[in-house]
N, C-alpha and C positions, 0 to 999 in steps of 0.2 A: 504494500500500500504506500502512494506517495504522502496520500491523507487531501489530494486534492477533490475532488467532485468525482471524476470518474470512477478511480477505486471506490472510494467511498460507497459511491451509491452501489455498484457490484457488489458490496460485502454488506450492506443493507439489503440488497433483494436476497443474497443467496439467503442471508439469517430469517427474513419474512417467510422463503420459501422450507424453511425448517433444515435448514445443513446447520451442521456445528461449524462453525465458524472461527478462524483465528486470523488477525492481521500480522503480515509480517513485511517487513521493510528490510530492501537489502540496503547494508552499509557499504558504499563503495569505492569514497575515496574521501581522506580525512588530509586536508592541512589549512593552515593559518586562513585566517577568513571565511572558510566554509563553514562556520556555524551561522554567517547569517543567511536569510534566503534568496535567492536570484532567481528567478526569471527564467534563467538559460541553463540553471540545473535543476537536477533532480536529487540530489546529493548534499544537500545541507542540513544541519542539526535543526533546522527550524522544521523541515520538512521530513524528519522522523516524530517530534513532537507531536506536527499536528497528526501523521497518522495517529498517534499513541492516543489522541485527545478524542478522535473519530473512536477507537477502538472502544477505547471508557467509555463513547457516549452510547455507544451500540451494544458494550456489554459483555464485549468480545477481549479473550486473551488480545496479546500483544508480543510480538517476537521479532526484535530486531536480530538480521541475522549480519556479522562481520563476514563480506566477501570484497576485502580492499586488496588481498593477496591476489584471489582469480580476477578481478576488475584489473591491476596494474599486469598482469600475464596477458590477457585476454585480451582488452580492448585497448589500453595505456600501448601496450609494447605494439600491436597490431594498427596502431594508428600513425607511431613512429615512423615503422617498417614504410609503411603505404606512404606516407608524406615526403618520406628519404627519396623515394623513388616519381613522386613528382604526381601522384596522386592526390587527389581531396578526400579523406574516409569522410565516413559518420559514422563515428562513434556510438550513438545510439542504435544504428543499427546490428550493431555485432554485440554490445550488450545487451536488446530485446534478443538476438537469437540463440545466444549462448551463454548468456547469465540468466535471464528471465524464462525465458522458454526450453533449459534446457538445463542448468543446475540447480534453480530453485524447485523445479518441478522434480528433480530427482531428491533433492533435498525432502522437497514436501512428503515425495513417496514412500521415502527410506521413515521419515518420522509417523507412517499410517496413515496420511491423507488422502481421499479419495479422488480428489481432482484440486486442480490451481484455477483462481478463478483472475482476471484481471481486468482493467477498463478499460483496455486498447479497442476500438472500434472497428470489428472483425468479427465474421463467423466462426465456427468449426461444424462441419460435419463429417461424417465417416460414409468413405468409398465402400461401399455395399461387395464391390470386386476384390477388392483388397482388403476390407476392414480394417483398413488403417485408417485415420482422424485428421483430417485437412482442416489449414489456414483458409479461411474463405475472406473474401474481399464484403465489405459491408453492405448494408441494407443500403444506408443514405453514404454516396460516394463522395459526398464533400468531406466527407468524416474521415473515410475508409484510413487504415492503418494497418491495414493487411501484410505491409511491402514489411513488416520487422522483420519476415519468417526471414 
């Protein structure tokens, strides 16, 4: 949860809809300055409080998780790499695909969770041929945020 509107309201329906429910916020990168909040990140101490405050109000545990070690691997060193060579990354995108949609859901598994829920503006349904579980592009496409996978 970032704690902003979208999480939020996800972790509000899913608890309406009767799931046991827990907020967790990855922590992803900690230095000088980043506790207040910006705009341009997702990543500041302001914005694990306010999940934490969402969670109290909804009722729900609260679990920050520290991944500032796979954040600097993962997306820090991959953005390097890409920039050296004369590319423009985005950064969020290798973080939604390989932090969020890919360690904290193993995270969430390993701890008995039955699904990760989040506010990205995207479907998923499952290929009927393959049963496997697809990234779908959203209802309303001015939204869509499908492009994390």
């Amino acid at each position: 949860m970032s704690g902003g509107v979208d999480s939020s309201v996800a972790a509000l329906l899913m608890k309406q809809a009767g799931y046991d429910c827990t907020g967790v916020t990855m922590r992803l990168f900690r230095a000088p300055g980043m506790e207040r909040a910006s705009q341009k990140s997702c990543c500041s101490d302001a914005d694990e409080d306010d999940a934490a405050y969402v969670c109290w109000q909804l009722g729900i545990p609260f679990e920050p998780l520290c991944c500032t070690k796979e954040f600097e691997k993962t997306v820090i060193q991959n953005f390097i790499r890409e920039y050296e060579t004369g590319r423009t990354p985005n950064p969020c995108i290798v973080c939604n695909r390989c932090l969020k949609f890919d360690l904290l859901l193993s995270l969430a598994l390993e701890k008995g969770f039955d699904c990760l829920v989040t506010g990205h503006y995207a479907r998923i349904a499952q290929d009927r041929s393959t049963g496997r579980w697809q990234l779908r592009k959203a209802v309303d496409g001015s939204k869509d945020q499908s492009y994390v996978r």
